[in-house]
N, C-alpha and C positions, 0 to 999 in steps of 0.2 A: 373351426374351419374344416375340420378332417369328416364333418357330415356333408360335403361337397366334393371330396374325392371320386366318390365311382362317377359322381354325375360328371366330373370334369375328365378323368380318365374316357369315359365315352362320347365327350363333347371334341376331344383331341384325337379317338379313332375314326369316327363320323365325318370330321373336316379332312381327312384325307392323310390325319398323321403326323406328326410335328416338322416334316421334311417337308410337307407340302403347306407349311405359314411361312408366310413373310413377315408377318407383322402382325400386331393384337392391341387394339386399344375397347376403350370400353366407356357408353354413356351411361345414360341416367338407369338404362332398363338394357340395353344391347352388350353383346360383346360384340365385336367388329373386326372381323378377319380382313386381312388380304391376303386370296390364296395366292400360289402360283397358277393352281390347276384345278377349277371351283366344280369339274365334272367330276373329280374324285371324290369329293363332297357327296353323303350321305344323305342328303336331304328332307329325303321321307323318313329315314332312321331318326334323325334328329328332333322333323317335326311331334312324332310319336313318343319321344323319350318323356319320362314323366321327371319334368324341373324345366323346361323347357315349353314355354309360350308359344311362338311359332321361329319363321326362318325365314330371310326376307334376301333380296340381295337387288341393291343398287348401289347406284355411286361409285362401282368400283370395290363394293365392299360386300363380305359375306358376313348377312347378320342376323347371329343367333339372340333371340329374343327372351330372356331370362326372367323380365319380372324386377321386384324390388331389390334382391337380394343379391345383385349384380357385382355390384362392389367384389363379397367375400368371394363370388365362383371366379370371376377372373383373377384373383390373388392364387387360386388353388391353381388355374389353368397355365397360370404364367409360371407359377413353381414349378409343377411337373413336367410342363413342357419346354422350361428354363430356354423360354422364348426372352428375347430384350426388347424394349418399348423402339430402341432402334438397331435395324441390322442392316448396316453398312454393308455393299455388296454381295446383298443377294438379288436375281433374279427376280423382276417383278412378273405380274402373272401375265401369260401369254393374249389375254384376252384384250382386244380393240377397244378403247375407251374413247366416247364422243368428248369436245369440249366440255360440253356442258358437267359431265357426268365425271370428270377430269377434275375440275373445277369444287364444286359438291365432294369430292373427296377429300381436296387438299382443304377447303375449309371446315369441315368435320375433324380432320385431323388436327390440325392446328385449335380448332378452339374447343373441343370436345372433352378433351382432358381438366381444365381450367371452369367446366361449366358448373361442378359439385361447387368449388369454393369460391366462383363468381358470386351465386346465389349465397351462400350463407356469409359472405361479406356486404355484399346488397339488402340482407336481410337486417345485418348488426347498422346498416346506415337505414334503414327504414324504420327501426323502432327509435332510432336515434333524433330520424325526424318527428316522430309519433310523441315522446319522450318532451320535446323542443313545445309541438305545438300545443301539449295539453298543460305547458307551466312546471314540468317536474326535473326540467332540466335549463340550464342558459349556456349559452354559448362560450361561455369563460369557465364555467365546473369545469373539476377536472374529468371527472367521470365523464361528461362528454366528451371532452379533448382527446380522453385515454379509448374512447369506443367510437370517436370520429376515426383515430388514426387505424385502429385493427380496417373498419369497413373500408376507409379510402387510398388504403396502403396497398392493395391488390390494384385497384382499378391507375392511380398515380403511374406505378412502376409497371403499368400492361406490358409496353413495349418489352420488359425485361424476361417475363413469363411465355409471350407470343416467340420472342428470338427463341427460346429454348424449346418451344414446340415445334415450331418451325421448322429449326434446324435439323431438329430428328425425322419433320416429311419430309425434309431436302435433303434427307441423306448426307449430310454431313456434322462438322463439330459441334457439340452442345452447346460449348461455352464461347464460341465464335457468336451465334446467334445472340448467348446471353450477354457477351460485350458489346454487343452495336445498338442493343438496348437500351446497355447502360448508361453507353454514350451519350444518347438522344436524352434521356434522362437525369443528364449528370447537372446537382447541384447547379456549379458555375453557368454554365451553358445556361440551363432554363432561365437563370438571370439578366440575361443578356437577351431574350427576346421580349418586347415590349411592340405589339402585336396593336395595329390598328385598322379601320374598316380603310378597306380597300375601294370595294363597292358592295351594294347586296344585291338581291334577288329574289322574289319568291318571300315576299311578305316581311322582310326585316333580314334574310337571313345573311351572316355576314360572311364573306371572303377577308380573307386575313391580309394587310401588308405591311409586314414586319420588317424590322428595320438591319440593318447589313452589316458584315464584318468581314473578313480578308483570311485566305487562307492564303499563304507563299506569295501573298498580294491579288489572289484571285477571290472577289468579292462574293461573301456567303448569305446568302440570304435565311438571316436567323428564324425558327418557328420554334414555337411550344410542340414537344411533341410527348408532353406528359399522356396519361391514357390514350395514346393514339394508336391504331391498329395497323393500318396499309402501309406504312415507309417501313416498319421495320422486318416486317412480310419480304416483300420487294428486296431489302437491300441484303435481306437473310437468303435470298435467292441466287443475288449475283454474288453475295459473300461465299458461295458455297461450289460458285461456277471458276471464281476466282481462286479458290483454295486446292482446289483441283488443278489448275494448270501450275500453281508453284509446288506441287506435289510432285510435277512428273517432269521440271526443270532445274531443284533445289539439289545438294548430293543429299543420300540417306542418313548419313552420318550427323547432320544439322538440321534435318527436316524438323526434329521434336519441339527449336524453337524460330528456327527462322520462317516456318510456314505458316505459322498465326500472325509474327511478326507482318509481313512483306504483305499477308491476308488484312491484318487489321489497318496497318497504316495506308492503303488502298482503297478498301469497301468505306470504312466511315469516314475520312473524307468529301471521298464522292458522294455518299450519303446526304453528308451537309450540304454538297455542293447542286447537285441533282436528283438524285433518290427522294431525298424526303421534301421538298418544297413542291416537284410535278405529284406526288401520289399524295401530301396533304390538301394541294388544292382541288386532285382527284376526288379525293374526298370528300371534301367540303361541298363541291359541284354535286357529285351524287347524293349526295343528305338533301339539297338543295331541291334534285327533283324529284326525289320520292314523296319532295314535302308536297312541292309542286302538283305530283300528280295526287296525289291527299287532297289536298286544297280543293282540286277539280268536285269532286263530290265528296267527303269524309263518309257518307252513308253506304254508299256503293261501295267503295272499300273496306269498310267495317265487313258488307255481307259477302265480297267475294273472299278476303282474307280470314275472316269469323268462320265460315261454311266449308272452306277449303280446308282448312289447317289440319283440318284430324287426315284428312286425303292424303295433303303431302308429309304428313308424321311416318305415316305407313311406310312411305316409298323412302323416306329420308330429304327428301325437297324442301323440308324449312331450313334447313342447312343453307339455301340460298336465300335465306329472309333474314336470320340473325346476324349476319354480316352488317346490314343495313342499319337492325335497330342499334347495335353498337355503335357504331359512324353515326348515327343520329345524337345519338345521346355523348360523345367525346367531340362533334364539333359545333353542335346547338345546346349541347345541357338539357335536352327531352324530347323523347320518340316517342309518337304517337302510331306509328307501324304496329312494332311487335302488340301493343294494348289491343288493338282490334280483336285479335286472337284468343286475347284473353278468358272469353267465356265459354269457351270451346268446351275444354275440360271438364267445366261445373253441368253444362249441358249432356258432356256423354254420360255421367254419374248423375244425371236423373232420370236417365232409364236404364239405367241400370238400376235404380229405385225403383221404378217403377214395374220393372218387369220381377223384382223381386217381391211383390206385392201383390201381383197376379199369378203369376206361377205357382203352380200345384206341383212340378217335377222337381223333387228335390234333389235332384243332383244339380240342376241351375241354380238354389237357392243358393248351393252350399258355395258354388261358382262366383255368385253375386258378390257375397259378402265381403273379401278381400277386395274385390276391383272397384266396391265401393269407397272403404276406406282412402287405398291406393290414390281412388282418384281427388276425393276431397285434398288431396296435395301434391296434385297437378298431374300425378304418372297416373297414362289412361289405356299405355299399350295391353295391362290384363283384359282390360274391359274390350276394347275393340278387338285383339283377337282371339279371346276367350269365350266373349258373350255377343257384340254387336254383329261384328262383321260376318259368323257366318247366318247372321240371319238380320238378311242386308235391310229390311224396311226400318227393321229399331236403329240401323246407323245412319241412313238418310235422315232420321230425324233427328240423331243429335247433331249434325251438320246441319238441320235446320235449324233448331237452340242456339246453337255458334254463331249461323249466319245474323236471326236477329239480333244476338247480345252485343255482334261488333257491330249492328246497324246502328245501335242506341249508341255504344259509344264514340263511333265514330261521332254521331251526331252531338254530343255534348263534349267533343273537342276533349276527352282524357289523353293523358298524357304519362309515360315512365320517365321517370326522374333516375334510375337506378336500375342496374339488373338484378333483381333481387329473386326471393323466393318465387316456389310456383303454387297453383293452389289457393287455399285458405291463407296464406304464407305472402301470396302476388299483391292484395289490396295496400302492403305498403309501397311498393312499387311506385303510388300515385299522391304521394306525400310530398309537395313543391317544398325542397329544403330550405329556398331561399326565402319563403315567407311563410310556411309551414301550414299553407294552407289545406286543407283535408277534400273540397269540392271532387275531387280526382276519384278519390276513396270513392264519397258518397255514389256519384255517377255509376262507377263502378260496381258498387252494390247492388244499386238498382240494376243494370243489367244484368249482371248474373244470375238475379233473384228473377225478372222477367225470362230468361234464355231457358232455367230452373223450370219453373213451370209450366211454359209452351211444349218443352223438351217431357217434363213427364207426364202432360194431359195428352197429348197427342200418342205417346209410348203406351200410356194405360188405357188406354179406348182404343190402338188398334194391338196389343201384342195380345196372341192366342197360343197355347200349347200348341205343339203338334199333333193332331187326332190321330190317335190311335184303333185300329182295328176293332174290331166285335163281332161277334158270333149270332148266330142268327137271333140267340134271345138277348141280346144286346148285351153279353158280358164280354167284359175285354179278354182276349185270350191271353194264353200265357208266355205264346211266341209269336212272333210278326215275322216279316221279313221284308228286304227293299229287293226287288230285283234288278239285275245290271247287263245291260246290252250290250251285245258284241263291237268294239271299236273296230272289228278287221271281218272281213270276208275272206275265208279259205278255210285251212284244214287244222282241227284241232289236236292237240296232242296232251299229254299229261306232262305236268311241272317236270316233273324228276325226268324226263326225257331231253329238258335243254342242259345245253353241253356249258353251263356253267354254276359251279357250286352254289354261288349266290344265290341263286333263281333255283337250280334243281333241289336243294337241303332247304328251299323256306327262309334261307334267314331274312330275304327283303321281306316276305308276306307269303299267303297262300294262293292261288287261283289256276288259272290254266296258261297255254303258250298256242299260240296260232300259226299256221304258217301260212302267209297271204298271198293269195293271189292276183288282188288288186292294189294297184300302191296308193292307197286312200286309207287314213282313218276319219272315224267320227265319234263324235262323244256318245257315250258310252251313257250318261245321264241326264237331266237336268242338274245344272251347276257351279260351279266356277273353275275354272283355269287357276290351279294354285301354284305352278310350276311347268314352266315351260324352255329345259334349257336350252343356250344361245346356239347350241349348234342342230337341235331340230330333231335329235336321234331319239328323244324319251320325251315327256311331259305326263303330269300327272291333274288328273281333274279330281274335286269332291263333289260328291251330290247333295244333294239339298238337304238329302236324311245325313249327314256326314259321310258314308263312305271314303274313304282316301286311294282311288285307282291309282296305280302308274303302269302306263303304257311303254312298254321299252322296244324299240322297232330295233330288231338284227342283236348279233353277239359283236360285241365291239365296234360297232360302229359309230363312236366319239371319234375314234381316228379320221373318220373322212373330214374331220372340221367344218360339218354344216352339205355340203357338197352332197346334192340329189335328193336333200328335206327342205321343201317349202312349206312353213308352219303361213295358216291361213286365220289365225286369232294370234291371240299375245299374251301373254302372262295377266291375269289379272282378269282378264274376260269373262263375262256372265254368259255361258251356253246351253241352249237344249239340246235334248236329244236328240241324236242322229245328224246333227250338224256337223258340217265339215271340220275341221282341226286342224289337218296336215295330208299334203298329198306328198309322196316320195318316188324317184325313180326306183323299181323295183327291179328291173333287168339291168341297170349303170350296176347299185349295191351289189348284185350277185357276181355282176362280171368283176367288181374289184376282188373276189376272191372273201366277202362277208356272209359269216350266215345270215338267213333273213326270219327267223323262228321268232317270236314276238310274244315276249310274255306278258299276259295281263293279270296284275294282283293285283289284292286288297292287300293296301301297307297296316294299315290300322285292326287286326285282326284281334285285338286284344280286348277292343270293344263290344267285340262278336261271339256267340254260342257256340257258332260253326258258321263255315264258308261250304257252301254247296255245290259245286261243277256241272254243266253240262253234261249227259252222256251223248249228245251229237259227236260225230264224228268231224260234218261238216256244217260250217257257219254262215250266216250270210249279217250283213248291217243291219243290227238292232233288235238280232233276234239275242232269247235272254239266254246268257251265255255263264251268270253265277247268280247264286243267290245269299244276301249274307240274315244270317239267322237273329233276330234281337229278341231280349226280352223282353215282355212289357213291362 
């Protein structure tokens, strides 16, 4: 673990400090901040850092992109920064969250912790069914008996693991959360539901109507709510809004046991009584139309969830898709949602094959070869933001690979039985336990094997090196360079001349400082928008050659909180040169009393021979304003 200190030590100065985390949980590949204050966030430092993928920030969450080895950097990050998974009473971060992106948080949080030992319990019931259908197991061995229960001992008692996550996004008790789980789960209880069709809908699917019992004489409407997800959510919600108001009306002296008390005999009743029969049949209903809308066409779904998925991996938006295939599969027994998806992954790792097969530039080989393995076991984030994404035609195509592989499987109706492994690891996923039939597999195989080959015939017939330079008798020289155009029109100055250390001493990057006369920027290359923060004062764009600019308009001015920067693109945006970005009042800034001195660097300098400066004095849009020096 101790070869991940300094990287963690700088992953901690970068985010702003450990005064400025709220909170640190960590996926398959991310660490996952929530700051207080994401503008103190280092972001170009971070992107540049070498153990560090890229830096993404949605949902509410600041997220550093790490790679496989995510597990051990967050154990070192959480040491030193002897952050807790939960910190009751601290300030959350200032920044305005939509519903949606609200939403996309709180269930990231909640199931993102539990998603390592989802899969390798999904996996233990997937060889188990593999095991079942080939003859090498029967259903009465103990060996199955003893590896039915390790894989279905996670998913049975969800509700018990969800409470304890939960309760930690709700900022409150852990073990409040994990009692109302246990409740819903308890022995007795389960026994006393005997669960019949109500009505159905949507091709068979069944609404439950369970039969009744009496609390204090007030009639309970009994459900199963073994593996279930939404009731104990919910009731972990208001147990936690509850626990709060007997906190601030109990005396201190008895609070240690009388507020779980007065808490528990409270929340899980009501549970029984309301909580969990309106959000199970919530449930049920939403499984109901996802299927529904499935039903509508399974092909078109397969291509818009198949094509998409690598899209909303980036931003973090399947976080609003896995909710679904879990409710599918806890109240139908099989989701055929999240499978569409399925080929996505095997699709981006064939061109990454593929371009590892045409490629002359060894330093891409050398790039390849991890985010291939990586990907053959479903993590793809090396590959898209190491290799694909910035060279965006190779990632349309694996989003085209994905889109056919979920068209075929939509169209042969596969199905997930399990949330299992990802990857090479996913094809038992589609092992029917209850007849042990494999057709799922098969289906399966063929489209990945289809997605596979479209994905790296199209990859290897259009990917081309980047040309390089040549000298008049066509030898490649020994230095190139990309040049970079002025984002600001005014008066140019030297680095060390702006009045702040960061910028003046280099340590963000090297280049010049502006000081504008017109309140317009424009980009500066052909490129993308890789950063563009919420309040309009800075953004940074790469160019197509990689350069990594950041535009920082004025000294301090994050404080105005967005006030006189109208950002005219978005984060994420594909821009040429000279195109608009952002227009700002330039006479409002100055009159708050802001400098307005505007530095523009190269962050990524390390990539570079030398960074070259203008000797103008004065600048106009788009005239060439740095040049950065590469070797061939």
């Amino acid at each position: 673990m101790r070869k991940y200190e300094d990287l963690a030590k700088a992953i901690i100065s970068n985010v702003g400090g450990k005064e400025n985390v709220n909170s640190l949980t960590h996926c398959i590949t991310r660490l996952r901040f929530k700051l207080k204050d994401e503008n103190k966030a280092n972001t170009e430092a971070l992107k540049n850092m070498e153990g560090v993928v890229t830096v993404m920030r949605s949902g509410g969450q600041y997220q550093v992109v790490i790679g496989n080895h995510v597990p051990q950097v967050f154990e070192v990050v959480m040491e030193l920064g002897n952050f807790k998974s939960d910190q009751p009473g601290q300030e959350e971060s200032g920044e305005k969250q939509s519903l949606f992106n609200k939403f996309i948080d709180i269930i990231s949080g909640i199931f993102a912790p539990t998603l390592g030992v989802l899969a390798a319990t999904g996996m233990l019931k997937g060889f188990n069914a593999l095991f079942l259908a080939l003859g090498w197991l029967t259903q009465e061995s103990g060996t199955y008996q003893i590896l039915n229960a390790i894989g279905d001992g996670l998913f049975y008692f969800f509700p018990i693991f969800l409470g304890y996550n939960a309760s930690k996004k709700f900022k409150t008790s852990q073990f409040l959360g994990m009692c109302i789980g246990a409740a819903l789960v308890y022995p007795n209880i389960v026994g006393l539901t005997q669960a019949e069709p109500l009505y159905t809908l949507f091709q068979g699917t069944v609404i439950e109507s369970p039969v009744a019992i009496t609390f204090l004489g007030i009639p309970v409407i009994m459900m199963n709510y073994t593996s279930s997800v939404i009731p104990v959510i919910v009731a972990t919600y208001f147990g936690g809004k509850i626990e709060k108001l007997f906190k601030k009306i109990i005396p201190d002296v008895v609070k240690a046991f009388l507020v779980p008390l007065f808490t528990l005999v409270t929340i899980v009743p009501l549970t029984f009584l309301v909580i969990g029969p309106i959000t199970t049949w919530a449930s049920q209903l939403l499984g109901a139309a996802t299927l529904g809308l499935y039903n509508v066409s399974p092909i078109i779904a397969g291509i818009a969830i198949g094509g998409l998925w690598q899209v909303l991996v980036i931003f973090g938006l399947h976080w609003g898709i896995i909710p679904i295939g879990i409710l599918n599969l806890t109240t139908l027994g099989a989701d055929p949602i999240l499978a569409l998806s399925f080929a996505a992954s095997f699709a981006q790792t064939a061109v990454i094959m593929a371009m590892f097969l045409k490629t002359k530039d060894k330093k891409l080989k050398v790039l390849t070869i991890p985010s291939i393995i990586s990907g053959f076991f479903g993590v793809t984030e090396p590959a898209i933001y190491g290799v694909t994404l910035p060279r965006v035609k190779m990632f349309v195509i694996s989003c085209i690979g994905g889109a056919v592989g979920g068209a075929i499987i939509g169209a042969t109706a596969v199905k997930g039985y399990i949330m299992g492994g990802l990857g090479v690891f996913g094809f038992f996923n589609f092992i029917n336990p209850q007849n042990g039939s494999t057709s799922g597999v098969i289906s399966s195989i063929i489209a990945v094997a289809i997605a596979m080959v479209v994905s790296f015939v199209l990859a290897f017939i259009m990917y081309k090196d980047e040309e390089k330079e040549t000298d008049k008798k066509g030898n490649e020289p020994l230095l190139s360079k990309e040049a970079i155009g002025s984002p600001i029109t005014g008066e140019v100055i030297k680095l060390t001349e702006v009045k702040d250390d960061a910028f003046a001493q280099g340590a963000l990057g090297k280049g010049v400082a502006i000081i504008p006369t017109e309140g317009k920027v424009v980009s500066p290359v052909d490129g993308v928008v890789t950063t563009f923060f919420p309040t309009g004062h800075a953004l940074g764009v790469t160019s197509n050659g990689g350069a990594e600019i950041l535009i920082h308009i004025g000294m301090d001015t994050v404080q105005l909180e967005g006030k006189y920067f109208k950002p005219m693109v978005k984060q994420g945006a594909e821009v040429k040169k000279g195109q608009p970005l952002l227009e700002f009042d330039l006479d409002a800034i100055k009159a708050e009393g802001f400098d307005i001195v505007t530095p523009v660097i190269i962050t990524n300098v390390d990539n570079y021979l030398d960074i070259v400066e203008t000797n103008s004095k004065d600048i106009a849009f788009g005239e060439e304003l740095i040049n950065v020096i590469i070797r061939s």
